[in-house]
mmCIF file of the N, C-alpha and C atoms, coordinates in Angstrom:
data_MODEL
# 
_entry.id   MODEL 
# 
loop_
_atom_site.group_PDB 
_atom_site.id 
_atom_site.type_symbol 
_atom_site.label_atom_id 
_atom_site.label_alt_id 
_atom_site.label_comp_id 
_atom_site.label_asym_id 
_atom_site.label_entity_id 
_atom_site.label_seq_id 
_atom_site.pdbx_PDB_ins_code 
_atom_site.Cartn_x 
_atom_site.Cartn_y 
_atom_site.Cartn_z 
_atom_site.occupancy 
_atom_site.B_iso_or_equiv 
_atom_site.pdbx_formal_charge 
_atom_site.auth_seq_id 
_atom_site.auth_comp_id 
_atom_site.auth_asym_id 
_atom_site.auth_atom_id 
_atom_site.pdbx_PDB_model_num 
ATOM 1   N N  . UNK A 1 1  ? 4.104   8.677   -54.980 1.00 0.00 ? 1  UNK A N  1 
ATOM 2   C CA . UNK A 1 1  ? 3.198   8.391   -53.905 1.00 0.00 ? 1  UNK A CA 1 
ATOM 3   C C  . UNK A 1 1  ? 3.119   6.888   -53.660 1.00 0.00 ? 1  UNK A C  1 
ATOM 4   N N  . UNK A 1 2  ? 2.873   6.148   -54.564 1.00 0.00 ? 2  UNK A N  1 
ATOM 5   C CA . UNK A 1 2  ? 3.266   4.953   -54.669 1.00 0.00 ? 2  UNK A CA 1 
ATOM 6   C C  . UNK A 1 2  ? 4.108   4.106   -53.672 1.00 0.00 ? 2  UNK A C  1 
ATOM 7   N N  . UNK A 1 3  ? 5.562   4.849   -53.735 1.00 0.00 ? 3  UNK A N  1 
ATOM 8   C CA . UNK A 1 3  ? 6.760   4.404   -53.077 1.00 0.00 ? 3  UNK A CA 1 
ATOM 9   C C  . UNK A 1 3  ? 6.351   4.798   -51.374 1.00 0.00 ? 3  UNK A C  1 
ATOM 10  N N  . UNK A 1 4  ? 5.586   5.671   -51.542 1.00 0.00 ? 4  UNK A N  1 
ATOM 11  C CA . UNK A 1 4  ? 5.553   5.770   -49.990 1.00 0.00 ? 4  UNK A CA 1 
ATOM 12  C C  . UNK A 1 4  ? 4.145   5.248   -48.805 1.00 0.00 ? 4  UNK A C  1 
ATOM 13  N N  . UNK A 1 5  ? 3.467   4.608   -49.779 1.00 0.00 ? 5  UNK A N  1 
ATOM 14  C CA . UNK A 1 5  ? 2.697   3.597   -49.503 1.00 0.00 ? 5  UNK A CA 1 
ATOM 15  C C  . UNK A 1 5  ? 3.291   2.218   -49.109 1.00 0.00 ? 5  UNK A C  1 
ATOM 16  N N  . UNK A 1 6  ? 4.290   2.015   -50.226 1.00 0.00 ? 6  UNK A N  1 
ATOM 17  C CA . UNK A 1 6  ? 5.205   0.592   -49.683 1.00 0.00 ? 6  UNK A CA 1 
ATOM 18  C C  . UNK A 1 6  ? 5.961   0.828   -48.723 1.00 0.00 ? 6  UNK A C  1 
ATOM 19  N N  . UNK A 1 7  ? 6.195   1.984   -48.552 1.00 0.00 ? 7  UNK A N  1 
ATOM 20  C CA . UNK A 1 7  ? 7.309   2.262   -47.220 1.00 0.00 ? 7  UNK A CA 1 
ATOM 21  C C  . UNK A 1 7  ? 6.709   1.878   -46.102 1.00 0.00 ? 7  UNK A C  1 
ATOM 22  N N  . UNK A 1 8  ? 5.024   2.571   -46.013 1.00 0.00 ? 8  UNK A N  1 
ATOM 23  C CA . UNK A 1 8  ? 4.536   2.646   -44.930 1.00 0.00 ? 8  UNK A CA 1 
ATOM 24  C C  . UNK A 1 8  ? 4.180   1.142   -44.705 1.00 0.00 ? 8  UNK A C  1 
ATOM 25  N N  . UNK A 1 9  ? 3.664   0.130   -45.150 1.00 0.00 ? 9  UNK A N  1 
ATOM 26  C CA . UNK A 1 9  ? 3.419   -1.100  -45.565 1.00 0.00 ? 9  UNK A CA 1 
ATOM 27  C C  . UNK A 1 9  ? 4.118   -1.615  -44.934 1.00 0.00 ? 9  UNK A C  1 
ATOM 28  N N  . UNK A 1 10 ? 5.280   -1.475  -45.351 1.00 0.00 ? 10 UNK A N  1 
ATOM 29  C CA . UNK A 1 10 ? 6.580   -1.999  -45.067 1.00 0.00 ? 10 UNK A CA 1 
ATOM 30  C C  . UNK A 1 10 ? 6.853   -2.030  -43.631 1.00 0.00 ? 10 UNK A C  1 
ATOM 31  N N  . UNK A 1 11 ? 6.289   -1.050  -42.987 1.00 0.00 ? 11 UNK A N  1 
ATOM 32  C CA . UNK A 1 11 ? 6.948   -0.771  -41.515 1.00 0.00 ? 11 UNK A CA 1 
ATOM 33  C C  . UNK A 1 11 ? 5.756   -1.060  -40.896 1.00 0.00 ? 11 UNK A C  1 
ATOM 34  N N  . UNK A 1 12 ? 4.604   -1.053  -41.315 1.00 0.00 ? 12 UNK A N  1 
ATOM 35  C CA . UNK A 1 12 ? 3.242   -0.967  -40.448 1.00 0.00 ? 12 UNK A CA 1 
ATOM 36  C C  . UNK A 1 12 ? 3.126   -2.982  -40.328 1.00 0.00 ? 12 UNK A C  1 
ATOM 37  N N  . UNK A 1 13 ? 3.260   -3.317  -41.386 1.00 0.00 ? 13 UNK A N  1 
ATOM 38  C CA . UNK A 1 13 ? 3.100   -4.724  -41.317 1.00 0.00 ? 13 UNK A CA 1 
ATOM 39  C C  . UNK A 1 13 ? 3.554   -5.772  -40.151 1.00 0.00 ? 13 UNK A C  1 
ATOM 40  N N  . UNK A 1 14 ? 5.218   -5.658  -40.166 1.00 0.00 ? 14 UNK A N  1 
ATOM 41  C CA . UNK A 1 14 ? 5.773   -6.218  -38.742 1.00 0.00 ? 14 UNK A CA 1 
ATOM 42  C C  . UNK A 1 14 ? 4.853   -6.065  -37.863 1.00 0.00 ? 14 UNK A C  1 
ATOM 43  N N  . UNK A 1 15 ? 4.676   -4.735  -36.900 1.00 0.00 ? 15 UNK A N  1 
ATOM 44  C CA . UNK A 1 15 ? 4.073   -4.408  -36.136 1.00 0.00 ? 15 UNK A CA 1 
ATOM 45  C C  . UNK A 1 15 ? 2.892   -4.938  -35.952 1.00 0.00 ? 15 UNK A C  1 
ATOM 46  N N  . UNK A 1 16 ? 1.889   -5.244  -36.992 1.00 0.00 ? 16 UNK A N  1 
ATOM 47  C CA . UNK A 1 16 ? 0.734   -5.813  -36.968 1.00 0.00 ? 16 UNK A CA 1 
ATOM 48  C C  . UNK A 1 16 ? 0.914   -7.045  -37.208 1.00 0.00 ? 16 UNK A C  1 
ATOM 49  N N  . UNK A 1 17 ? 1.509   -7.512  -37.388 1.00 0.00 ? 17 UNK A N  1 
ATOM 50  C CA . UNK A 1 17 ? 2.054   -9.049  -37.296 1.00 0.00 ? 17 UNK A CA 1 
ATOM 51  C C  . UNK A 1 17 ? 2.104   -9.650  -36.128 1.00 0.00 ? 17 UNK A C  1 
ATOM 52  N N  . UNK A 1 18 ? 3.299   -8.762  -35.239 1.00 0.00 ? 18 UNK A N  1 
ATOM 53  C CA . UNK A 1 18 ? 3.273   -9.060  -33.622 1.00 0.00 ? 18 UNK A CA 1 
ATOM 54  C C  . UNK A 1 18 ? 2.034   -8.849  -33.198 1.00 0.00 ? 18 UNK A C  1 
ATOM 55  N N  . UNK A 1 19 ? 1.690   -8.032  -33.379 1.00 0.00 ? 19 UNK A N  1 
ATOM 56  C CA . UNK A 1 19 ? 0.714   -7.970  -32.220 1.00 0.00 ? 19 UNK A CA 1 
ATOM 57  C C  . UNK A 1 19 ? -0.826  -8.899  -32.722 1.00 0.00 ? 19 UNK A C  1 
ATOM 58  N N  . UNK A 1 20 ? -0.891  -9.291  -33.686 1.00 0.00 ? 20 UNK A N  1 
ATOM 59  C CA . UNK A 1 20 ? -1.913  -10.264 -33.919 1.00 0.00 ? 20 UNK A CA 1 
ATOM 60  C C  . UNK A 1 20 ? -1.326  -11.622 -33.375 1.00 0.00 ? 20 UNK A C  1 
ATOM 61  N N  . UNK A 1 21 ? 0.074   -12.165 -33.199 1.00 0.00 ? 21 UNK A N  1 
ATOM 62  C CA . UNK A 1 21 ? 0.572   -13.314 -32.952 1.00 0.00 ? 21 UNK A CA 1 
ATOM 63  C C  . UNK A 1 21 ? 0.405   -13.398 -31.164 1.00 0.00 ? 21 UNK A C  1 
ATOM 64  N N  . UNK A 1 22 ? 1.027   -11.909 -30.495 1.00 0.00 ? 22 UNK A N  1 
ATOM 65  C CA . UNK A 1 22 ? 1.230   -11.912 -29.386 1.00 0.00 ? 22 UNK A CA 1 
ATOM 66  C C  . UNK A 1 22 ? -0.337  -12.037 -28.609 1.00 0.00 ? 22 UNK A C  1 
ATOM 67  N N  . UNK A 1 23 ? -1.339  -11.665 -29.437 1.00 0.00 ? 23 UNK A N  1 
ATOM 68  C CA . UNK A 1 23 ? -3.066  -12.036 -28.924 1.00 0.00 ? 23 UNK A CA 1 
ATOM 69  C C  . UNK A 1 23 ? -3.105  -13.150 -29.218 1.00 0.00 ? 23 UNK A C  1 
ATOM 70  N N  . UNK A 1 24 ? -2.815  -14.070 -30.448 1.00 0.00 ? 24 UNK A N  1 
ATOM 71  C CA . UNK A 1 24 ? -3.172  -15.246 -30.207 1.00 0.00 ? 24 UNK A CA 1 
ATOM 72  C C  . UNK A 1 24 ? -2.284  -16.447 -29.563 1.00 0.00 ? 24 UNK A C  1 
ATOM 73  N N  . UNK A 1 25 ? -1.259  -16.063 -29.469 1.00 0.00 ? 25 UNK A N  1 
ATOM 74  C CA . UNK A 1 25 ? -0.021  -17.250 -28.908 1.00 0.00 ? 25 UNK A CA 1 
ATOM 75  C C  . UNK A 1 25 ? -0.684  -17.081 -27.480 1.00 0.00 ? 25 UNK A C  1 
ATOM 76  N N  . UNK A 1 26 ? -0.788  -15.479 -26.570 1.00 0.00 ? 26 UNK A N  1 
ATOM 77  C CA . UNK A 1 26 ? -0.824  -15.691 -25.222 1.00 0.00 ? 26 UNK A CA 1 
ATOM 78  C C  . UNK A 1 26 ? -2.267  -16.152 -24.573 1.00 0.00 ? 26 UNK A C  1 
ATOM 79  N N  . UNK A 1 27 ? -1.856  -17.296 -23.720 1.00 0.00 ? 27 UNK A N  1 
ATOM 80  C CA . UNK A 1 27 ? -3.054  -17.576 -23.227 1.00 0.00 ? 27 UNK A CA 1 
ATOM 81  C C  . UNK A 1 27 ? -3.536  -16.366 -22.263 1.00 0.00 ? 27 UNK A C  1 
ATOM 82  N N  . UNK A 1 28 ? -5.336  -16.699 -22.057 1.00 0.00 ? 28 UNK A N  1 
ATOM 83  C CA . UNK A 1 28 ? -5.974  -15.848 -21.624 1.00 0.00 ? 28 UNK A CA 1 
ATOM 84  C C  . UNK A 1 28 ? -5.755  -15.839 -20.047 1.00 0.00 ? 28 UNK A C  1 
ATOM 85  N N  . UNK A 1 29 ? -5.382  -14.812 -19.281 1.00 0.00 ? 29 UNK A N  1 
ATOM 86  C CA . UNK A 1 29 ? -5.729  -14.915 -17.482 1.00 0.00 ? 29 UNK A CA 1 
ATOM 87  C C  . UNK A 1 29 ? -6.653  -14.090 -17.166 1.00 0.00 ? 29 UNK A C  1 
ATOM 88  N N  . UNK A 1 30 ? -7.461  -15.076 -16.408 1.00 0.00 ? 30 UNK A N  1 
ATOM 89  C CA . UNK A 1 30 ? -8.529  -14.616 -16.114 1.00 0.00 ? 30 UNK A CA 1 
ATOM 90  C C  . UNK A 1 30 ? -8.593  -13.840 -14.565 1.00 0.00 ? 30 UNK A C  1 
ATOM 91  N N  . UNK A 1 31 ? -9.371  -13.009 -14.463 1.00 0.00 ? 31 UNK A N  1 
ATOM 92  C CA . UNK A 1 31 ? -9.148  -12.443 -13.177 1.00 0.00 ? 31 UNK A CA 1 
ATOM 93  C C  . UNK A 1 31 ? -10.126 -13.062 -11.885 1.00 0.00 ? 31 UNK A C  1 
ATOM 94  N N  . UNK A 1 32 ? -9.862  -12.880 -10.858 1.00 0.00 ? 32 UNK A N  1 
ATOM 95  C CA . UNK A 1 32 ? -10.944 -13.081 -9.716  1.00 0.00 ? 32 UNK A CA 1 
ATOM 96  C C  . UNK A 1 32 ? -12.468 -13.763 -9.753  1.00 0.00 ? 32 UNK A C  1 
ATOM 97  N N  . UNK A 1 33 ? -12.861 -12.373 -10.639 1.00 0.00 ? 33 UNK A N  1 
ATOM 98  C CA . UNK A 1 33 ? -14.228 -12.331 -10.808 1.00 0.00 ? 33 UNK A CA 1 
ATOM 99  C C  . UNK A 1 33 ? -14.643 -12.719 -11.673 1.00 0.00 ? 33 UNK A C  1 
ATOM 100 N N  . UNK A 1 34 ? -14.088 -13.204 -12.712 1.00 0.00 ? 34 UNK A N  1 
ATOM 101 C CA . UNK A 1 34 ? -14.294 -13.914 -13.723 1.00 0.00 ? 34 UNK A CA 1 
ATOM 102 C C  . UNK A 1 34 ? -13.770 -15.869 -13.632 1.00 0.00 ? 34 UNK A C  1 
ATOM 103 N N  . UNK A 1 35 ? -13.365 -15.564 -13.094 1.00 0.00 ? 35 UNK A N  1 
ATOM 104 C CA . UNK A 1 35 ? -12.600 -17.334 -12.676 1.00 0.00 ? 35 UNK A CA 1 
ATOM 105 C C  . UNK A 1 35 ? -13.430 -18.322 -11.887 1.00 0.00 ? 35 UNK A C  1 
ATOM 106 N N  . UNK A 1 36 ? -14.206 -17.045 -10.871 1.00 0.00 ? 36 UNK A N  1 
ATOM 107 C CA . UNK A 1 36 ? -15.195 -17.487 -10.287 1.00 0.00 ? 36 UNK A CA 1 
ATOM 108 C C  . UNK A 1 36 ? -14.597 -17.851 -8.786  1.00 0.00 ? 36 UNK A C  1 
ATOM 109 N N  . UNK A 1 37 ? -12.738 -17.378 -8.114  1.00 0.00 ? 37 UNK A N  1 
ATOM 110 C CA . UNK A 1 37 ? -12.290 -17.719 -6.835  1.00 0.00 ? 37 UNK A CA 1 
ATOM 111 C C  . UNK A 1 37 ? -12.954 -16.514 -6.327  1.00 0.00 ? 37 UNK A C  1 
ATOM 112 N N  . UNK A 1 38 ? -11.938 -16.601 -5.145  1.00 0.00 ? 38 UNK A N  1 
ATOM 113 C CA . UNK A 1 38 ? -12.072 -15.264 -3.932  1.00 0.00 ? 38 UNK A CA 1 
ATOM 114 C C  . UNK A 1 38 ? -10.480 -14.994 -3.418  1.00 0.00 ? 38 UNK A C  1 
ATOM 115 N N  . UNK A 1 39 ? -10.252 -14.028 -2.856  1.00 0.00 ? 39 UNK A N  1 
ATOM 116 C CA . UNK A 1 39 ? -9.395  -13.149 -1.706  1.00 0.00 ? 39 UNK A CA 1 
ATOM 117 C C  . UNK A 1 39 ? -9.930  -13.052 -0.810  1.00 0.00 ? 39 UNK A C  1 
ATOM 118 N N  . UNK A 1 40 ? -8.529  -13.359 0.182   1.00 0.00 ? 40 UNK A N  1 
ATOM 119 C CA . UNK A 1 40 ? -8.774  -12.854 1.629   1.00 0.00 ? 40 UNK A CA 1 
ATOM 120 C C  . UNK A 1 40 ? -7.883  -12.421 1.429   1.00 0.00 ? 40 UNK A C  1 
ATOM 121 N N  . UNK A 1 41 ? -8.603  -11.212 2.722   1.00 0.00 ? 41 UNK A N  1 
ATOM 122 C CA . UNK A 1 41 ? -7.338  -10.074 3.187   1.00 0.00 ? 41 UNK A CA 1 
ATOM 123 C C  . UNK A 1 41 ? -7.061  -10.168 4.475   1.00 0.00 ? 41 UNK A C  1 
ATOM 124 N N  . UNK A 1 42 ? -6.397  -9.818  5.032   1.00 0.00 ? 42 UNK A N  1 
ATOM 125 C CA . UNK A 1 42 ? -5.985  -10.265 6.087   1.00 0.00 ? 42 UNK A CA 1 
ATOM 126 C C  . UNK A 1 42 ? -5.786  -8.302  6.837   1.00 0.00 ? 42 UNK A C  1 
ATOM 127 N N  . UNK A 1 43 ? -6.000  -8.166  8.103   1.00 0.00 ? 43 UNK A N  1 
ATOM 128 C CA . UNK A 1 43 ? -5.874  -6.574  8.250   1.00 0.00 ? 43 UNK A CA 1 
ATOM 129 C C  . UNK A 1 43 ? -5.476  -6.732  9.957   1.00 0.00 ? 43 UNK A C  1 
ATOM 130 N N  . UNK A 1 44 ? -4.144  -6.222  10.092  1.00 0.00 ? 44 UNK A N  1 
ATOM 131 C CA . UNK A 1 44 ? -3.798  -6.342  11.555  1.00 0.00 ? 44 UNK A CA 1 
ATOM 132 C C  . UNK A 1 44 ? -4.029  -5.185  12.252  1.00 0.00 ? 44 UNK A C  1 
ATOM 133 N N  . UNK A 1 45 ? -4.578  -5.153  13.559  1.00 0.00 ? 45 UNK A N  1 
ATOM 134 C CA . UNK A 1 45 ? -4.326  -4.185  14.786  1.00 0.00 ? 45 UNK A CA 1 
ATOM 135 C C  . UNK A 1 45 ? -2.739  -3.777  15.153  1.00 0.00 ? 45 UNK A C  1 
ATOM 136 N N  . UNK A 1 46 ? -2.505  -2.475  15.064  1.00 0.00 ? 46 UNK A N  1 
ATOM 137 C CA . UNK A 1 46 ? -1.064  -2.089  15.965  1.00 0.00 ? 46 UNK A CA 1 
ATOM 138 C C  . UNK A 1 46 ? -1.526  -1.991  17.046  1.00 0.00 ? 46 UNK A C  1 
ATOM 139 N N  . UNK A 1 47 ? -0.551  -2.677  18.419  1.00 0.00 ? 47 UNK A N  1 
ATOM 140 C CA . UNK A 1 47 ? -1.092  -2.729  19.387  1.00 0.00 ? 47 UNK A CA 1 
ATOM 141 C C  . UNK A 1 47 ? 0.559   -2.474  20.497  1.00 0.00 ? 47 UNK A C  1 
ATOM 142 N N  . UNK A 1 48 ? 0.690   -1.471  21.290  1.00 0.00 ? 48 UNK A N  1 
ATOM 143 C CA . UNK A 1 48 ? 1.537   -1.101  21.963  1.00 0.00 ? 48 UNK A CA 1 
ATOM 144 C C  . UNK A 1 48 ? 2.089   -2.549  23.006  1.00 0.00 ? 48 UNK A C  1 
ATOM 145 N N  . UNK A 1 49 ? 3.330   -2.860  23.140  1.00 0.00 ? 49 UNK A N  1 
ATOM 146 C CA . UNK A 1 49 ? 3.342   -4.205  24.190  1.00 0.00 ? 49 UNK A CA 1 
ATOM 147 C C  . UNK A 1 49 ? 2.850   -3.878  25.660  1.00 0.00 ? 49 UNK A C  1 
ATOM 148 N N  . UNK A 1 50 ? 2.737   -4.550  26.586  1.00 0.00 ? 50 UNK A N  1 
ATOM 149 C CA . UNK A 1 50 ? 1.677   -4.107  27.372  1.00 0.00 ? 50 UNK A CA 1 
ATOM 150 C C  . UNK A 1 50 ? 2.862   -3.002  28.262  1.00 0.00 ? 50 UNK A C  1 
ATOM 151 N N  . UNK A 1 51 ? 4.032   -3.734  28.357  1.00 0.00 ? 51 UNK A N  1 
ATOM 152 C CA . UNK A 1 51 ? 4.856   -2.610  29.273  1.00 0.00 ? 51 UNK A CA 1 
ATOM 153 C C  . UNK A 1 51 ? 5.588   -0.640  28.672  1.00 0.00 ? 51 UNK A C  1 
ATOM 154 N N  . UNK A 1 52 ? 4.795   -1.160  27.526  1.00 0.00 ? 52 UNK A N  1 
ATOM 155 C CA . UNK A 1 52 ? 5.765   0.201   26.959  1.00 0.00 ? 52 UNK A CA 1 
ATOM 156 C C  . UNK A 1 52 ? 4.735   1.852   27.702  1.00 0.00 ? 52 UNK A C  1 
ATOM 157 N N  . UNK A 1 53 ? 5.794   2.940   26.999  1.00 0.00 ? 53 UNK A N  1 
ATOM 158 C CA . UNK A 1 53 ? 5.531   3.829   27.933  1.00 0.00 ? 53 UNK A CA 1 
ATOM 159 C C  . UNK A 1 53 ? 3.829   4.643   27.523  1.00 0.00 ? 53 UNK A C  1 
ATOM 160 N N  . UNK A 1 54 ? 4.000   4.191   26.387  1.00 0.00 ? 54 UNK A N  1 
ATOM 161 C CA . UNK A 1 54 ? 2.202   4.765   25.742  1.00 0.00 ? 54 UNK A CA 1 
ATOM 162 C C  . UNK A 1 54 ? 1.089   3.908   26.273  1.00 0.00 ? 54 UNK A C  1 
ATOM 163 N N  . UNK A 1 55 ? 1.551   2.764   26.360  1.00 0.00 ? 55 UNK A N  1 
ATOM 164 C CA . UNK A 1 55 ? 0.498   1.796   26.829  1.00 0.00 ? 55 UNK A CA 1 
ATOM 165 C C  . UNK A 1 55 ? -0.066  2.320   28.263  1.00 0.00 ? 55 UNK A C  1 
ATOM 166 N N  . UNK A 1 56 ? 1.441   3.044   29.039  1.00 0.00 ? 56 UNK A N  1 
ATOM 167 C CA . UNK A 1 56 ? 0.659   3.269   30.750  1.00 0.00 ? 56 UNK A CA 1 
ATOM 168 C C  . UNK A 1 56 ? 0.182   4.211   30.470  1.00 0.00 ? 56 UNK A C  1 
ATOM 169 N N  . UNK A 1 57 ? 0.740   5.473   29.780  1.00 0.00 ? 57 UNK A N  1 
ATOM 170 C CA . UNK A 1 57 ? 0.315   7.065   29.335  1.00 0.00 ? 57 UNK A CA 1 
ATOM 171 C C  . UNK A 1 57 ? -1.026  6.995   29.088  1.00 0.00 ? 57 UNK A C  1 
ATOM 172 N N  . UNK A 1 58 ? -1.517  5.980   28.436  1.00 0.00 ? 58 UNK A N  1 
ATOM 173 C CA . UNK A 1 58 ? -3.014  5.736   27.716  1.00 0.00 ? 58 UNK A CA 1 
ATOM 174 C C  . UNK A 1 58 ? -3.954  5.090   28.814  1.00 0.00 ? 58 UNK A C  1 
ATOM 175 N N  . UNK A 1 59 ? -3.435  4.640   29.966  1.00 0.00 ? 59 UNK A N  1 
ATOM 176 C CA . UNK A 1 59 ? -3.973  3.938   31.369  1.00 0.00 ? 59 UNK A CA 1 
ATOM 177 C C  . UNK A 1 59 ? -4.144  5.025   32.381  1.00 0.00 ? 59 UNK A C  1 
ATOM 178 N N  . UNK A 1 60 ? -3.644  6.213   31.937  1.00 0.00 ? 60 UNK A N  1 
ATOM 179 C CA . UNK A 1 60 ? -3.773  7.607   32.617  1.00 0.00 ? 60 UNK A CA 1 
ATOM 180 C C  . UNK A 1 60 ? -2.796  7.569   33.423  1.00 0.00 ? 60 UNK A C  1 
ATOM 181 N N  . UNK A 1 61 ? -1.910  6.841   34.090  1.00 0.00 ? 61 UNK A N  1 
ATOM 182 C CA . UNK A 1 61 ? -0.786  7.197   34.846  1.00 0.00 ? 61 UNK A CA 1 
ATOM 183 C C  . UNK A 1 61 ? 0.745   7.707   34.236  1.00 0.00 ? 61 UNK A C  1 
ATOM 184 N N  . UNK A 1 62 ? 1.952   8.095   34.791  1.00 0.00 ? 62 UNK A N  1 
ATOM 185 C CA . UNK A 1 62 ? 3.054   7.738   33.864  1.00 0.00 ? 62 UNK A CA 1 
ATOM 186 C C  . UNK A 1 62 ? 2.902   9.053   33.195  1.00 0.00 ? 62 UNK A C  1 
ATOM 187 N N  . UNK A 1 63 ? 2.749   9.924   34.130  1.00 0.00 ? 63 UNK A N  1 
ATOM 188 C CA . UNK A 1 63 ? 2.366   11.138  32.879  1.00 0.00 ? 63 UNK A CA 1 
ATOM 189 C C  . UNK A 1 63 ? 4.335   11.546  33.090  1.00 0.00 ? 63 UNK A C  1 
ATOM 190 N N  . UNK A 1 64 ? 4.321   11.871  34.492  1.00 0.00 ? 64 UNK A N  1 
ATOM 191 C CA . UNK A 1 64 ? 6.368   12.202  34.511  1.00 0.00 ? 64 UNK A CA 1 
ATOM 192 C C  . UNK A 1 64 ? 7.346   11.708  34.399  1.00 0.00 ? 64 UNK A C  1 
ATOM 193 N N  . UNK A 1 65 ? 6.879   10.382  33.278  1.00 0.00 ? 65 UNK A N  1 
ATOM 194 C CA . UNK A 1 65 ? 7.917   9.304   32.888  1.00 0.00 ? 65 UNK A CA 1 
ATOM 195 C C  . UNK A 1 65 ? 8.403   9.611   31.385  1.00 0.00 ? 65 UNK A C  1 
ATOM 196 N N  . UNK A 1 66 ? 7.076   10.195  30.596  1.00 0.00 ? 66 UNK A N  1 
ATOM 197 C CA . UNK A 1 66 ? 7.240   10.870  29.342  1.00 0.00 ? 66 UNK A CA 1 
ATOM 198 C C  . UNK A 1 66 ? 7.896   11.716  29.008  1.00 0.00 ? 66 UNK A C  1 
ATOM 199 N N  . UNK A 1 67 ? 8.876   11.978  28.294  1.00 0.00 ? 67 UNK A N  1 
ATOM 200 C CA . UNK A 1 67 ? 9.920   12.812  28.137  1.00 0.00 ? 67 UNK A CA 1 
ATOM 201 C C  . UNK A 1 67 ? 9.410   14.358  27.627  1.00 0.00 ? 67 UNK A C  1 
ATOM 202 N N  . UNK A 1 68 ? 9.850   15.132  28.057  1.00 0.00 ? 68 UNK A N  1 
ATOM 203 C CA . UNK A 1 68 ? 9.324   16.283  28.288  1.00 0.00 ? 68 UNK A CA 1 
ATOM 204 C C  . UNK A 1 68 ? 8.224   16.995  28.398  1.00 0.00 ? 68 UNK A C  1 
ATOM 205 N N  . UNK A 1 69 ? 7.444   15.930  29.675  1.00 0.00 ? 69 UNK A N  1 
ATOM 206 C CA . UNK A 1 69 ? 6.403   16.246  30.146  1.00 0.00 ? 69 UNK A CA 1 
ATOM 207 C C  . UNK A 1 69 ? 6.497   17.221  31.546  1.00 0.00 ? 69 UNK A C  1 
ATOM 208 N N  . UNK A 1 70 ? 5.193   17.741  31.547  1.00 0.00 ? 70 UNK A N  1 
ATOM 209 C CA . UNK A 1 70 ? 5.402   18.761  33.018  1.00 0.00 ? 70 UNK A CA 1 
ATOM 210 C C  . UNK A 1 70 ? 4.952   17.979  33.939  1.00 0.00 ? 70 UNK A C  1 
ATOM 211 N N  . UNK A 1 71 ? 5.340   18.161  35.544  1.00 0.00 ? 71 UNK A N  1 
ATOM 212 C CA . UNK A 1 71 ? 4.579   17.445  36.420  1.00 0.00 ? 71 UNK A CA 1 
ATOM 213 C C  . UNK A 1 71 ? 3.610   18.114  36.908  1.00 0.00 ? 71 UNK A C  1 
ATOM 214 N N  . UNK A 1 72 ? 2.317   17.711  37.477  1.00 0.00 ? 72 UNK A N  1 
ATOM 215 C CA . UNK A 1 72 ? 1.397   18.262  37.927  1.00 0.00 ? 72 UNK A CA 1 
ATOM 216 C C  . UNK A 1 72 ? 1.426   18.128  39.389  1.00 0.00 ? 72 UNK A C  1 
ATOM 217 N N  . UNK A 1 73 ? 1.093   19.359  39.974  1.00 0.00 ? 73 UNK A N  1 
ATOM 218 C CA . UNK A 1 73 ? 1.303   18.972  42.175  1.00 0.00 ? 73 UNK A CA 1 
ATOM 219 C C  . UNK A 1 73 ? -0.016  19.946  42.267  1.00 0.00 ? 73 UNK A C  1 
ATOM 220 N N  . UNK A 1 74 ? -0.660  19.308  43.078  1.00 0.00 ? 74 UNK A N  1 
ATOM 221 C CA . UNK A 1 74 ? -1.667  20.139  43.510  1.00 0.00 ? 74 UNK A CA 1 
ATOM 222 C C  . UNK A 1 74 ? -1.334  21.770  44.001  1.00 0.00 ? 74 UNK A C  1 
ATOM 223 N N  . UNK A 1 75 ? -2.184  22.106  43.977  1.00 0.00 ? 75 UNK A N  1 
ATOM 224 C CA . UNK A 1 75 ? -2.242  23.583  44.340  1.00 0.00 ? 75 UNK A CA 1 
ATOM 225 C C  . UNK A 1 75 ? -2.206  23.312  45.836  1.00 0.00 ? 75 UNK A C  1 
ATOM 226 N N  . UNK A 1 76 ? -1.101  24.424  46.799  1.00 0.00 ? 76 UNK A N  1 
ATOM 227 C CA . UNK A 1 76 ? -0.666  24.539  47.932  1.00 0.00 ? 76 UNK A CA 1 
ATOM 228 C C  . UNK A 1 76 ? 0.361   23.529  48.516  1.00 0.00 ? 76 UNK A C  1 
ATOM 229 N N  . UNK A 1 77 ? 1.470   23.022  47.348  1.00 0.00 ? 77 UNK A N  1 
ATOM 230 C CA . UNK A 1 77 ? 2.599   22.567  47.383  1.00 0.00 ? 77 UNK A CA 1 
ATOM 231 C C  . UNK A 1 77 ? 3.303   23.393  47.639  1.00 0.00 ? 77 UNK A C  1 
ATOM 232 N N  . UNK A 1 78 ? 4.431   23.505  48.774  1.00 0.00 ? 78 UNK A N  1 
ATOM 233 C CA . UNK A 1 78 ? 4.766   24.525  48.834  1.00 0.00 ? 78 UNK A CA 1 
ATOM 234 C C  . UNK A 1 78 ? 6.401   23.587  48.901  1.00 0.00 ? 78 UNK A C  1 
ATOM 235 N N  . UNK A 1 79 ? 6.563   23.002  47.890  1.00 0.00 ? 79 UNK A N  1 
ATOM 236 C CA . UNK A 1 79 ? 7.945   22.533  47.754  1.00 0.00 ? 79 UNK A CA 1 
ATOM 237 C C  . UNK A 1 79 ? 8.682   22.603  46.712  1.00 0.00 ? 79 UNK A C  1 
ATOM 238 N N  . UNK A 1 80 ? 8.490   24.016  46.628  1.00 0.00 ? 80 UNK A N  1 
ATOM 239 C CA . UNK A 1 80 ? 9.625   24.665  45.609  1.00 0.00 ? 80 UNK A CA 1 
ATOM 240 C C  . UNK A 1 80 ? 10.432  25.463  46.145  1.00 0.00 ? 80 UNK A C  1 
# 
């Protein structure tokens, strides 16, 4: 039992070695809210260019420019 105490020793040690070195070698970063800065965010509008075809669609005209749209003719067109 002995022997397998040193084994474990043996292998557990490294490990706890690093990682006590790698906490104290690395300096600390602090975050945001602790540092005491700020963020900005920045948040854009999508906005259609003024000539495109959604922009007129959305102006209510341009409805039989839209691709596979129906046209509308008043009732008592008789030009079919």
């Amino acid at each position: 039992m002995a022997q397998h105490l040193g084994r474990r020793i043996f292998v557990v040690l490294p490990f706890l070695g690093a990682a006590v070195a790698f906490v104290v070698l690395r300096p600390v970063r602090l975050g945001l809210d602790l540092s005491g800065g700020a963020q900005v965010v920045l948040e854009a509008k999508d906005r259609e260019p003024p000539g495109s075809a959604l922009a007129r669609a959305s102006e209510g005209g341009a409805d039989d420019q839209r691709p596979g749209a129906v046209a509308r003719r008043p009732k008592g067109d008789a030009s079919e």
